[in-house]
C-alpha positions as CSV (number, residue, x, y, z in Angstrom):
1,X,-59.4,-62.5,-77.8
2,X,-57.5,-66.0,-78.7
3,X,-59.0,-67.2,-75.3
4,X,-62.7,-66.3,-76.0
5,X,-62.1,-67.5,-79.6
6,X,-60.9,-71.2,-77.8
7,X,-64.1,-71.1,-75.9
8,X,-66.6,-70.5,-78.3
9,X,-65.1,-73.6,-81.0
10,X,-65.3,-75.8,-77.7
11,X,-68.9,-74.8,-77.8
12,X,-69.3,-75.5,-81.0
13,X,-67.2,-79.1,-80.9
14,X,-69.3,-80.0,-77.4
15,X,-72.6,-79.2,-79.3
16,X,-71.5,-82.0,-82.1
17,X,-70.9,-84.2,-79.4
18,X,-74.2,-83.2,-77.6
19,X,-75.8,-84.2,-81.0
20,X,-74.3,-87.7,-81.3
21,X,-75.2,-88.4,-77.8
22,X,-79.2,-87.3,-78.5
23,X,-79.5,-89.4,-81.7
24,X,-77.7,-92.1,-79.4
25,X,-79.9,-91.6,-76.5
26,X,-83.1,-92.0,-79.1
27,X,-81.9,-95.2,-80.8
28,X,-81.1,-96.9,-77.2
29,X,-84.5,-95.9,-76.3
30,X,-86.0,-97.8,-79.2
31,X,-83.5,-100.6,-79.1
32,X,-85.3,-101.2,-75.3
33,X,-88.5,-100.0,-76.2
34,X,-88.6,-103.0,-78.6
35,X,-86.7,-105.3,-76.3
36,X,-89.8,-105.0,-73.5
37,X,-92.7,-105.0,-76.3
38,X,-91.4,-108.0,-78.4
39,X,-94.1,-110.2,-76.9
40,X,-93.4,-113.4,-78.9
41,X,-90.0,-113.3,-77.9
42,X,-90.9,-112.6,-74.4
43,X,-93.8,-115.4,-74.6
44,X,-90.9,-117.8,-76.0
45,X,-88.3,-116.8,-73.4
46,X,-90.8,-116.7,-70.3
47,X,-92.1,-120.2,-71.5
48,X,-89.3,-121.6,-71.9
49,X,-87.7,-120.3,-68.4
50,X,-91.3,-121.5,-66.8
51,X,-90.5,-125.2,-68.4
52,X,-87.1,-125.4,-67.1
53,X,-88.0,-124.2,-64.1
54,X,-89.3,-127.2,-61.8
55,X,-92.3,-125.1,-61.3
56,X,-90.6,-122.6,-59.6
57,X,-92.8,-119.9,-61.3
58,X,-91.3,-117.1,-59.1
59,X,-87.8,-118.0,-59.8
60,X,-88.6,-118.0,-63.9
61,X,-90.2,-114.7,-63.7
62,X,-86.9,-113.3,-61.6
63,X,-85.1,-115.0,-64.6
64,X,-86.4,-113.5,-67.4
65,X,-86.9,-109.8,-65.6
66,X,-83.2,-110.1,-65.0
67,X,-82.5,-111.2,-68.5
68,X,-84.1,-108.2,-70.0
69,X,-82.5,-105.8,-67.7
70,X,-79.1,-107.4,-68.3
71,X,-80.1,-106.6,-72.1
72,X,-81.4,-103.0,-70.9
73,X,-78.1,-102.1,-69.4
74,X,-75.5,-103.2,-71.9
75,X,-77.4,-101.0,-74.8
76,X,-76.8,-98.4,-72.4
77,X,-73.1,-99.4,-72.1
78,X,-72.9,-100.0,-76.0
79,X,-74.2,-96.3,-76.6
80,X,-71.9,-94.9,-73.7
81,X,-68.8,-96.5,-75.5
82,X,-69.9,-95.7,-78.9
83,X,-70.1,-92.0,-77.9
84,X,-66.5,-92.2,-76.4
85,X,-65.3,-93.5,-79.7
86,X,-67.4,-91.3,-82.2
87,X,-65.6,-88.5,-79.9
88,X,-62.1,-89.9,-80.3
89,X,-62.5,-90.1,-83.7
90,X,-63.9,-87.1,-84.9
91,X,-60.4,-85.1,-82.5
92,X,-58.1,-88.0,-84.0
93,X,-59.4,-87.1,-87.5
94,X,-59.8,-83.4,-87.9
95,X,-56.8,-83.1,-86.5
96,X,-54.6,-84.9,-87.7
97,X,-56.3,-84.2,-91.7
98,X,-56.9,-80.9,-90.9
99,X,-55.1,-79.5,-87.8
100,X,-58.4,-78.0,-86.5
101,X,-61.6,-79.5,-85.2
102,X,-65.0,-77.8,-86.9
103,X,-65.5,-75.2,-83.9
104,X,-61.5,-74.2,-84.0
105,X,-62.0,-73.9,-88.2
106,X,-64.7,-71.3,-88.1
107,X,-63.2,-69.8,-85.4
108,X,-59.9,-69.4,-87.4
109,X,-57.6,-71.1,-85.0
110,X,-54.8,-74.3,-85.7
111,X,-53.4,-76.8,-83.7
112,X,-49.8,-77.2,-84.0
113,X,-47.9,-79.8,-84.7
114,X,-49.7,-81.8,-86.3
115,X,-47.9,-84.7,-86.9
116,X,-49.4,-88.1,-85.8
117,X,-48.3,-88.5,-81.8
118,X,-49.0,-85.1,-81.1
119,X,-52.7,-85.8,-83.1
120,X,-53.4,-89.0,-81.0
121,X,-52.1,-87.6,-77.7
122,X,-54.2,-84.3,-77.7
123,X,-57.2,-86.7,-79.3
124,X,-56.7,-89.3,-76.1
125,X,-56.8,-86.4,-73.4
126,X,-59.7,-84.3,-75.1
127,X,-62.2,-87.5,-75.7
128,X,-61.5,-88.2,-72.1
129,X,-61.7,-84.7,-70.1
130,X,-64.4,-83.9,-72.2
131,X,-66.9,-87.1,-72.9
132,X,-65.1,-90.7,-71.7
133,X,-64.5,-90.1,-68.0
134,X,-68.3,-89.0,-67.4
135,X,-69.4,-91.4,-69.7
136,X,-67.4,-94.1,-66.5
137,X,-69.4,-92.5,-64.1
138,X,-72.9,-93.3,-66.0
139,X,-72.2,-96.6,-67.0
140,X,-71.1,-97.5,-63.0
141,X,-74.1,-95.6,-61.8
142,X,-76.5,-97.7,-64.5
143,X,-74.4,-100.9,-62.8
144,X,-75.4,-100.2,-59.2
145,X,-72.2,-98.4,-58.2
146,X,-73.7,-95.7,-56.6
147,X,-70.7,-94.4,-54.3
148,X,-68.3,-95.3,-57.6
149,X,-69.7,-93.1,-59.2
150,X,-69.9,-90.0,-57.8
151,X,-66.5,-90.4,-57.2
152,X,-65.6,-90.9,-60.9
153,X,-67.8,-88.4,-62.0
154,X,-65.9,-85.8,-59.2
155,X,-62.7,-87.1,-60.8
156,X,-64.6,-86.0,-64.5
157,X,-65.4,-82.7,-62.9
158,X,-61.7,-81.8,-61.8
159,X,-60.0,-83.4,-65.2
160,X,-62.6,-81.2,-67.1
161,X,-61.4,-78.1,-65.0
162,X,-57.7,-78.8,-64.9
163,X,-57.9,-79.3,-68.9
164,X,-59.7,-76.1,-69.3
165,X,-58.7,-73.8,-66.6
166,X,-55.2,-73.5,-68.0
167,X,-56.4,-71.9,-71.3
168,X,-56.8,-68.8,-69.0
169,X,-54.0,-68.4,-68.2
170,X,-51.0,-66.4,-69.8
171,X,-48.9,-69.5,-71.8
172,X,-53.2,-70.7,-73.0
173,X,-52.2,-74.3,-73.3
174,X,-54.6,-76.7,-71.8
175,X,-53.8,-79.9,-70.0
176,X,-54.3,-81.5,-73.4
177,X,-51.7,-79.3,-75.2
178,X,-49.0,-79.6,-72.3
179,X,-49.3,-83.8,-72.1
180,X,-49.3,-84.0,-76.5
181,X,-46.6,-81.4,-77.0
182,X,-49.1,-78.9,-78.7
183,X,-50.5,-75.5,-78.9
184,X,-53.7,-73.3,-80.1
185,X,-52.6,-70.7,-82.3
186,X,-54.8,-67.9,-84.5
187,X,-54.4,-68.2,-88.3
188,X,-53.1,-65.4,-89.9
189,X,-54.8,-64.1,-92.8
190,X,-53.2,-62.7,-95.7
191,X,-53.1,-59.4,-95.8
192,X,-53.2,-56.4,-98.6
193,X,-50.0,-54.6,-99.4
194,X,-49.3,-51.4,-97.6
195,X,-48.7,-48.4,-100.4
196,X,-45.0,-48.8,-99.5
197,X,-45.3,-52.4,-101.0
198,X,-44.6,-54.3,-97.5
199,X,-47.3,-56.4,-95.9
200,X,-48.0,-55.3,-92.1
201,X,-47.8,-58.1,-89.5
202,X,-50.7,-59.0,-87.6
């Protein structure tokens, strides 16, 4: 029961996640979108290229195509890092103010310790099974590393599984609760007095 219980709040958390990298995913696609239809800028640029140029039209045009794909690519990059550390941030927070992400509150479970190292730690390993290492493998793939990066993103695929796989197993401690020194435990509710006056353990 504590397994599917760890499974569904990594649904939930993954879905938050999912929803910061849509609303990044829109804004990069407006910060290009304006990039390529900002014809006075592009008039200025592409004039200024041509008159610097020597009349080497071809080699102004290559300039400025280049220019704006240079621009294209490191929004991608910026929304690709900014996803990694929105991720970080929202582990590194809820658990060390709260001791539970959102999906492990609802789902009633705690992460303990929860003193600072232990908070950081799990934070590191989650953000990057779960978001950072794949987000690699984008960025190298939006770079021109083709080969690169299907070999990072195979490396993503078997950190994901060696983080998660464990969970099934009989001690449940992922690969980010055996490197941070933690554990996933259900919170016990309180519970009504018996008629004998003791409170039965659950």
């Amino acid at each position: 029961m504590l397994k599917l219980r760890r499974a569904v709040a990594w649904f939930i958390d993954f879905a938050l996640v999912v929803t910061v990298a849509s609303l990044l995913a829109v804004l990069t696609f407006h910060r290009i979108t304006a990039l390529v239809t900002d014809v006075p800028e592009l008039a200025t640029r592409g004039g200024f290229d041509l008159l610097t140029s020597r009349g080497d039209v071809v080699g102004a045009s290559e300039s400025l195509g280049l220019s704006l794909w240079d621009k294209a690519v490191l929004d991608v990059e910026e929304a690709f890092g900014a996803l990694v550390v929105a991720t970080f941030l929202y582990q590194w927070a809820c658990l060390s103010l709260l001791g539970r992400t959102l999906g492990k509150g609802l789902l009633g479970l705690r992460v303990t310790p929860r003193r600072s190292r232990h908070c950081l730690r799990r934070a590191v390993v989650t953000t990057a099974a779960d978001v950072a290492v794949y987000a690699l493998a984008c960025v190298l793939l939006v770079e021109g590393h083709f080969v690169l990066s299907v070999v990072v993103w195979g490396a993503a695929v078997v950190l994901f599984l060696v983080n998660a796989i464990p969970v099934l197993s009989p001690g449940g401690r992922s690969l980010a609760d055996l490197l941070a020194g933690t554990s996933v435990e259900g919170i016990l509710q309180r519970a009504e007095p018996t008629p004998w006056g003791s409170v039965p353990q659950g």
